[in-house]
Structures are given as structure tokens and as C-alpha cells.
LUMNU-51993 format. One record per atom (N, C-alpha, C): x, y, z; atom name; residue in one letter. Coordinates in pm, whole numbers. Atoms other than C-alpha are relative to their C-alpha. Example, Ala and Ser with C-alpha at 12.3 -4.5 7.8 and 13.67 -1.06 7.14 Angstrom:
<sites>
u 89 | v -119 | w 0 | a N | r a
u 1230 | v -450 | w 780 | a CA | r a
u 90 | v 120 | w 0 | a C | r a
u -82 | v -119 | w -6 | a N | r s
u 1367 | v -106 | w 714 | a CA | r s
u -77 | v 109 | w 73 | a C | r s
</sites>
This chain:
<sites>
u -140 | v -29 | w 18 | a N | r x
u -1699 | v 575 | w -577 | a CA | r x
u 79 | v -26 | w 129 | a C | r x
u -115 | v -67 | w -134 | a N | r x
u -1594 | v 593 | w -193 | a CA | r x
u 41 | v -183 | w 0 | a C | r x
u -53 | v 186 | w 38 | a N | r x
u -1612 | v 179 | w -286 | a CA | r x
u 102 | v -56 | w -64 | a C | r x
u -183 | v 1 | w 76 | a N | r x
u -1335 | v 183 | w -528 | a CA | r x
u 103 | v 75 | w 63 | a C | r x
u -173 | v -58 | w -101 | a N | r x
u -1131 | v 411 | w -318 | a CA | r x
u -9 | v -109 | w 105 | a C | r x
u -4 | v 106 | w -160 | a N | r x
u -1196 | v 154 | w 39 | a CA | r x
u 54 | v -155 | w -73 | a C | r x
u -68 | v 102 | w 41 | a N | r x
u -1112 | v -142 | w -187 | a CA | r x
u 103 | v 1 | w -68 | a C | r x
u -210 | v -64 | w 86 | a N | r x
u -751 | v 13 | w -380 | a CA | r x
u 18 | v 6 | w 148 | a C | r x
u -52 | v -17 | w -118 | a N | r x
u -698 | v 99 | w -10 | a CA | r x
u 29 | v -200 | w 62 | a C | r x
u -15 | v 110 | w -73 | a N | r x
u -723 | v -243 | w 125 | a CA | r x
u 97 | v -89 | w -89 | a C | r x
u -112 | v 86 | w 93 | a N | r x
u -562 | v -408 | w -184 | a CA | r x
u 142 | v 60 | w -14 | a C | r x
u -125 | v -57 | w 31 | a N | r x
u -283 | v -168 | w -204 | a CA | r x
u 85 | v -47 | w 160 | a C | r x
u -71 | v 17 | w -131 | a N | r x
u -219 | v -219 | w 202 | a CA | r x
u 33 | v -170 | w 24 | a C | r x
u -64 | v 113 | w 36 | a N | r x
u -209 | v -595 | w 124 | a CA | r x
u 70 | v -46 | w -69 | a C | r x
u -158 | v 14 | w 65 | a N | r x
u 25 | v -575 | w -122 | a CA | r x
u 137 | v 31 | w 78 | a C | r x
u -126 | v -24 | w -82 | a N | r x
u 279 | v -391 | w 89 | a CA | r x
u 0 | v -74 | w 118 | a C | r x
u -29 | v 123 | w -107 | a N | r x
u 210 | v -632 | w 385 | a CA | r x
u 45 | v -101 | w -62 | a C | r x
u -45 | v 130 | w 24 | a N | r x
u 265 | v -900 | w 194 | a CA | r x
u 172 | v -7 | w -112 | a C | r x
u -191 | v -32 | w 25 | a N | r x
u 613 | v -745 | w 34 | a CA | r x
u 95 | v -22 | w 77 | a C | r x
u -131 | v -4 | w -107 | a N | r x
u 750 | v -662 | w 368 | a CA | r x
u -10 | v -156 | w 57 | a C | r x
u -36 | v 97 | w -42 | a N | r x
u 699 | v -1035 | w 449 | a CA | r x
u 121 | v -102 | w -121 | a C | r x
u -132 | v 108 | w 129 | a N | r x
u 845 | v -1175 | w 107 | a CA | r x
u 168 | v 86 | w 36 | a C | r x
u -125 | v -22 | w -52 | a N | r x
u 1134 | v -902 | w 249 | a CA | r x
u 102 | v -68 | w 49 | a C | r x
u -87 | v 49 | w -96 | a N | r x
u 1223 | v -1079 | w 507 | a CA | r x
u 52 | v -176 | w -29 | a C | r x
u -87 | v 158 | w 89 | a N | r x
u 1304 | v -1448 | w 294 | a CA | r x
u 111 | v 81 | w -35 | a C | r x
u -53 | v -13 | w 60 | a N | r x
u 1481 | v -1214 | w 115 | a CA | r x
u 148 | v -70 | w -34 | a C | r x
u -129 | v 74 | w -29 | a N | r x
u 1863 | v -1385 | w 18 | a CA | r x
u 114 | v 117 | w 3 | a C | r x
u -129 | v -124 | w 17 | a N | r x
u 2056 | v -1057 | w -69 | a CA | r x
u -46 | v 79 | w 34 | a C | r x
u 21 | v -141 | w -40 | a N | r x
u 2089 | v -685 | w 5 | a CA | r x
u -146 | v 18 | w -82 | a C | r x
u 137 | v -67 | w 71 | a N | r x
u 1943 | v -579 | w -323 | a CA | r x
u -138 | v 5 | w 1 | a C | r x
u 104 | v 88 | w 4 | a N | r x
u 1682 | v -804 | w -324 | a CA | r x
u -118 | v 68 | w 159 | a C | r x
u 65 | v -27 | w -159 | a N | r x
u 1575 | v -727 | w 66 | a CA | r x
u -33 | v 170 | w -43 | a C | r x
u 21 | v -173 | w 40 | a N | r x
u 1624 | v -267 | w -36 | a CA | r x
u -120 | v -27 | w -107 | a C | r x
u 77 | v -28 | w 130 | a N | r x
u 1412 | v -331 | w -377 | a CA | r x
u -169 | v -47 | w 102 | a C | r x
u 125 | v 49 | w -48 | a N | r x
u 1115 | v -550 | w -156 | a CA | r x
u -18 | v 94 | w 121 | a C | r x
u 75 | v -162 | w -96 | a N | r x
u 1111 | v -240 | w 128 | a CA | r x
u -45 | v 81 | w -118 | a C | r x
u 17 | v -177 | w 82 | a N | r x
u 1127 | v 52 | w -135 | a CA | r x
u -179 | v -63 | w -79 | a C | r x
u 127 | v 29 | w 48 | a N | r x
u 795 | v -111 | w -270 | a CA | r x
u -79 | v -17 | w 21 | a C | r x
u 142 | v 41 | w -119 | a N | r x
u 606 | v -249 | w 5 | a CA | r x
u 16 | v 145 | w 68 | a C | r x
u 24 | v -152 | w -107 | a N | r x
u 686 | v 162 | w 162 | a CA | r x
u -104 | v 104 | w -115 | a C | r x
u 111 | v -94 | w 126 | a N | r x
u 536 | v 308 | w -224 | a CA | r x
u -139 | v -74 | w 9 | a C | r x
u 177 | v 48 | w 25 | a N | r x
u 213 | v 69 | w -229 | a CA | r x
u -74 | v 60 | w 152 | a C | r x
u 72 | v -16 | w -168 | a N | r x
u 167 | v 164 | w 183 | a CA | r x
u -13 | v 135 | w -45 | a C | r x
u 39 | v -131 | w 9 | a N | r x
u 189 | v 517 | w 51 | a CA | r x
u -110 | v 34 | w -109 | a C | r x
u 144 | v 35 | w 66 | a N | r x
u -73 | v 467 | w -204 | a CA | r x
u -110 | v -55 | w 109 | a C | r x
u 112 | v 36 | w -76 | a N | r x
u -310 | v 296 | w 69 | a CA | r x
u -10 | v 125 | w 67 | a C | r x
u 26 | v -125 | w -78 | a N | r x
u -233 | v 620 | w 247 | a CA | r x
u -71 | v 104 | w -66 | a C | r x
u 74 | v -55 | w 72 | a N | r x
u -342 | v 801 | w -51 | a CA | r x
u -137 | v -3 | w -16 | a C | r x
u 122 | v 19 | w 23 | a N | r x
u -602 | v 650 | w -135 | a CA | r x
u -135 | v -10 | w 72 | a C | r x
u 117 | v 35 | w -98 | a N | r x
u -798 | v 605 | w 202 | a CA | r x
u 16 | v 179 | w 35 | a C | r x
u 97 | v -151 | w 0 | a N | r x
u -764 | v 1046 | w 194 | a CA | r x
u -33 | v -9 | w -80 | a C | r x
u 96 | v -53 | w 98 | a N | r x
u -916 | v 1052 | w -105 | a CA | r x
u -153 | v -37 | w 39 | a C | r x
u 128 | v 34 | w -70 | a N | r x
u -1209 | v 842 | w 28 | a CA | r x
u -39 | v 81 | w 108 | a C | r x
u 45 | v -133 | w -126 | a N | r x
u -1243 | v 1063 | w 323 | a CA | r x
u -18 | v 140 | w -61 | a C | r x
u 44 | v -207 | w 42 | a N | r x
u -1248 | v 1421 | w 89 | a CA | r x
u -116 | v -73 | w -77 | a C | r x
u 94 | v 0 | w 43 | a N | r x
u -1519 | v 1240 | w -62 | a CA | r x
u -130 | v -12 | w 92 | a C | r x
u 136 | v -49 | w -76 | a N | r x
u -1725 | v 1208 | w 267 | a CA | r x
u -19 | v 136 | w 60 | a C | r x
u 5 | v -141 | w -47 | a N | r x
u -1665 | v 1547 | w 338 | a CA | r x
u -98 | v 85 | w -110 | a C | r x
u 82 | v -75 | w 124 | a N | r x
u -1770 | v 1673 | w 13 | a CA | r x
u -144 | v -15 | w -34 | a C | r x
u 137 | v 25 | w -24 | a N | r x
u -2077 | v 1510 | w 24 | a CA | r x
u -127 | v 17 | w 56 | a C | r x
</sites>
């Protein structure tokens, strides 16, 4: 299991890296606010998800 949490972690933190770069093409406001507010929720999922992997080496 701590394998599916370390790989959602890495895929979720490459999604939001690779948002905040499509950000910065961005052409408009909206466009630029909508590609932060998404690449900051998937970085907070990698944040999630790499404690959950850690209460599982604890628990163990």
C-alpha cells in the first residue's frame, strides 16, 4: 500500500508542476487564476498523500 500512496504522491506533484508551467503560457487572467488554483489543489493532494504514506510507516 505505502506503493500506491509514494506513486499518487509523485503523480499528483507532477501534475501541479506541470500546471504551474502551462500557467505561465497562460494568455489571460482567468486562464493564468484557474491553472494556479489547480496546480496549488493537486500540490495539496501530494501533500496529502505523502502523510498518509508516512502514518502507514508508523503504524507498522
Amino acid at each position: 500500500m505505502k506503493t500506491f500512496w509514494t506513486i499518487l504522491t509523485f503523480a499528483l506533484a507532477a501534475l501541479a508542476v506541470g500546471g504551474l508551467m502551462n500557467a505561465q503560457k497562460a494568455a489571460d487572467g482567468p486562464s493564468l487564476v484557474g491553472d494556479v488554483v489547480i496546480a496549488g489543489a493537486l500540490g495539496l493532494g501530494a501533500a496529502a498523500s505523502w502523510r498518509k504514506r508516512k502514518a502507514l510507516d508508523t503504524s507498522a
